[in-house]
C-alpha positions in Angstrom: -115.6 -51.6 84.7 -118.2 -49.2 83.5 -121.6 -48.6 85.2 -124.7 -48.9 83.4 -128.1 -47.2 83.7 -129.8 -49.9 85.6 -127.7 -49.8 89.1 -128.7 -53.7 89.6 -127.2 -55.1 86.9 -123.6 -56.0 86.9 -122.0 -56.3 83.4 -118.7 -56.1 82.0 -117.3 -54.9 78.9 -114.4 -56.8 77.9 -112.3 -56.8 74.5 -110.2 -60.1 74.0 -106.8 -60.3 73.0 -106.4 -61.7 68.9 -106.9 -65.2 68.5 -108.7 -65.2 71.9 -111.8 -67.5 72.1 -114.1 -68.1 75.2 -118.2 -67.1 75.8 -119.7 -64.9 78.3 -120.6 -68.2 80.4 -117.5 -69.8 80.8 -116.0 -66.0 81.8 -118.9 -65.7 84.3 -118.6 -69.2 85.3 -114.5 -68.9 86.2 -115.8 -65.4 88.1 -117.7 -67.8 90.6 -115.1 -70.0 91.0 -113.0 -67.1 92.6 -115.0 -64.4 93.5 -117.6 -63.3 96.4 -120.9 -63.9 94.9 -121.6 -59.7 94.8 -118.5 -59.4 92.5 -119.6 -61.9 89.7 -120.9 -60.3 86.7 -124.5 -61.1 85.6 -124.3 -60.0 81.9 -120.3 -59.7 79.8 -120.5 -57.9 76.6 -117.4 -58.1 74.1 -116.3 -55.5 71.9 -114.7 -56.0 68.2 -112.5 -52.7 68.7 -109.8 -51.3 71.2 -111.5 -48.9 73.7 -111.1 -45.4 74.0 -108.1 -44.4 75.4 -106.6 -40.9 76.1 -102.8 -39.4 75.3 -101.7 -41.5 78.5 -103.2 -44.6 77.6 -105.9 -44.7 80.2 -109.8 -45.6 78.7 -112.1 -43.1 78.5 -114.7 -44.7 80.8 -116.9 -41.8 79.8 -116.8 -42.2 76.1 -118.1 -45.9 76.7 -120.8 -44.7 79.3 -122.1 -42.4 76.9 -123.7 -45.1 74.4 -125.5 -47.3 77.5 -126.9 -43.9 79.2 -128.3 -42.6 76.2 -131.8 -42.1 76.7 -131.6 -42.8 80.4 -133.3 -40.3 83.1 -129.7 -40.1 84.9 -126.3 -40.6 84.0 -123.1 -41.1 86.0 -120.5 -38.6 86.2 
């Protein structure tokens, strides 16, 4: 997960495996089906490329929060 600049919206970043096909609906739909209704993302974005990742293979949340804060009053961590 990586936080956005407005704190109310939930959205998720996701990258799909090759050959994967699905919409942001049926992803957000399944989400209802077994999560608690303050879990379910409002908004899923999908990127073309890998994310980020450092020498140990973990993602940079940073890097990725650093082109949805830019331009924003505040920023996380």
């Amino acid at each position: 997960m990586v936080g956005w600049s407005d704190p109310s919206s939930k959205r998720r970043l996701l990258v799909l495996k090759p050959g994967l096909v699905v919409t942001g609906e049926e992803l957000i739909s399944r989400c209802r089906q077994s999560l608690a209704n303050y879990k379910v993302p409002r908004h899923v974005e999908f990127s073309e490329t890998d994310l980020p990742k450092s020498g140990s293979g973990k993602v940079l949340k940073r890097v990725l929060r650093q082109q949805f804060w830019a331009g924003a009053e505040r920023s996380v961590g």
